[in-house]
C-alpha positions, 0 to 999 in steps of 0.5 A, a space after each residue: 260952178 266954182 265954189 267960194 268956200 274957204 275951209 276953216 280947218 288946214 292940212 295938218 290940223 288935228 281934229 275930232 268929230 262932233 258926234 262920234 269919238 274919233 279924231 285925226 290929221 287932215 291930209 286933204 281937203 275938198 271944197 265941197 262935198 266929193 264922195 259918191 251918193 251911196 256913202 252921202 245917203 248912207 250917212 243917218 238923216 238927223 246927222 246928215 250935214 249940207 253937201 255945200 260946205 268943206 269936207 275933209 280927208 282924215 288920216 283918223 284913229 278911234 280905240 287903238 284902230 286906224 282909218 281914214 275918214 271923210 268929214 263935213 266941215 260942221 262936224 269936227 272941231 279943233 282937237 288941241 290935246 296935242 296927243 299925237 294920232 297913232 296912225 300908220 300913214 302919218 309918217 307917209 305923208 307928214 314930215 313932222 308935227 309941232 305942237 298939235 299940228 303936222 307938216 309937210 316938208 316941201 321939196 
């Protein structure tokens, strides 16, 4: 069934997770939960986020280590340091960053 969610943060976007002390690029986004059962249940109950909401494919670094990281919508929010993420597949996939936020140079 088609989903109606519109995703409230944009590929580019610099975020950090509500909970745990990491932050990141979005580079890719579902409009509804898309991993396996296994990672969903592995996740603790009382932090558990609802499947029917965006989630988000970050490029994501936390005390000098880098990894990607896959985040419902109601657990990020908007990280406006402007502090570039050190990550090592940014320079992959974006072109460039204004400001807080990256881009990708179309073709």
């Amino acid at each position: 069934m088609a989903s109606n969610n519109k995703a409230k943060f944009s590929i580019g976007e610099t975020v950090k997770h509500r909970h745990f002390d990491f932050r990141g690029v979005i580079y890719d986004v579902d409009f509804e939960f898309n991993n396996s059962e296994e990672w969903y249940q592995s996740i603790p109950k009382d932090v558990r986020p609802r499947k029917d909401q965006p989630f988000y494919h970050l490029l994501a670094e936390s005390n000098e280590v880098t990894y990607e990281a896959y985040v419902s919508e109601q657990n990020l929010l908007l990280d406006k340091s402007k502090e570039p993420v050190k990550h090592p597949l940014i320079e992959e996939i974006f072109s460039g960053k204004k400001g807080a936020n990256y881009f990708k140079i179309s073709n």
